[in-house]
C-alpha positions as CSV (number, residue, x, y, z in Angstrom):
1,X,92.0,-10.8,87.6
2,X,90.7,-11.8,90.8
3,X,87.5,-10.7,92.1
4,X,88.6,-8.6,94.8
5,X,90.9,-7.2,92.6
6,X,87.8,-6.2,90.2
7,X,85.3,-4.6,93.2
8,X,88.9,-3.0,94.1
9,X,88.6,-1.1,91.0
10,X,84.9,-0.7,90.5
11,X,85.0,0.7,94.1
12,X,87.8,3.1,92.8
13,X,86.0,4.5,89.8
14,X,82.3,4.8,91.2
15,X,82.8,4.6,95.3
16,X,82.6,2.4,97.7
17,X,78.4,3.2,98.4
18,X,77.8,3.2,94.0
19,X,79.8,0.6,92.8
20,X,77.9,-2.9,94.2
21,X,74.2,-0.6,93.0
22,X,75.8,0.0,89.7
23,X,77.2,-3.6,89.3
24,X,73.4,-4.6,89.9
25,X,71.4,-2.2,87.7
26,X,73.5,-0.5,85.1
27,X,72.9,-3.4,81.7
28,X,76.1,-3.3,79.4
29,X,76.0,-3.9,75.7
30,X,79.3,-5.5,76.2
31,X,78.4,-7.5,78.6
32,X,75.5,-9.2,75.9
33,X,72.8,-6.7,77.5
34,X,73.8,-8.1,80.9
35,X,75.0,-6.5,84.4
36,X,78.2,-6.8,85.4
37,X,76.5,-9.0,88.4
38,X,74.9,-11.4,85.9
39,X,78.1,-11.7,84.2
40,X,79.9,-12.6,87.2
41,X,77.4,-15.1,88.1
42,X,77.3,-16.6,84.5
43,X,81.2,-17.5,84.8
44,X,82.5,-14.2,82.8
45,X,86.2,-13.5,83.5
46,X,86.4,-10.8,85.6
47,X,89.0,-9.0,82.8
48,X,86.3,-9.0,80.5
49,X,83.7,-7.4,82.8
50,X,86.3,-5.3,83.9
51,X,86.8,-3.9,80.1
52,X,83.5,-3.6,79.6
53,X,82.9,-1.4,82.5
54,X,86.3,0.6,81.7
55,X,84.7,1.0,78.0
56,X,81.2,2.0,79.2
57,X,82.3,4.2,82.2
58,X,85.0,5.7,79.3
59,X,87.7,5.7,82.5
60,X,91.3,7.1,81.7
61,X,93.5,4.3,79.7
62,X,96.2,4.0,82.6
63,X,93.4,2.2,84.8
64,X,92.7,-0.8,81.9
């Protein structure tokens, strides 16, 4: 998934103004206890953040 693809989605399921704050300070447990920014910056596919935040945000199956 490309990352514009991936803030595409966030932005769909939390809003434009939430989803970048969110990204920064919301810690996953699938993520290893990281944000979804740190695991962008640490080289995590963006499919795999993506299903973590799909998971944690417990978002309708048709948007995986």
């Amino acid at each position: 998934m490309r990352l514009t693809d991936f803030w595409a989605r966030m932005e769909a399921a939390l809003g434009a103004g939430y989803a970048r704050s969110w990204a920064h300070d919301h810690v996953l447990a699938g993520l290893g206890g990281r944000t979804v920014d740190e695991a962008i910056a640490a080289g995590e596919d963006t499919l795999v953040v993506w299903r973590a935040v799909h998971s944690e945000l417990a978002l309708h199956p048709s948007d995986r």
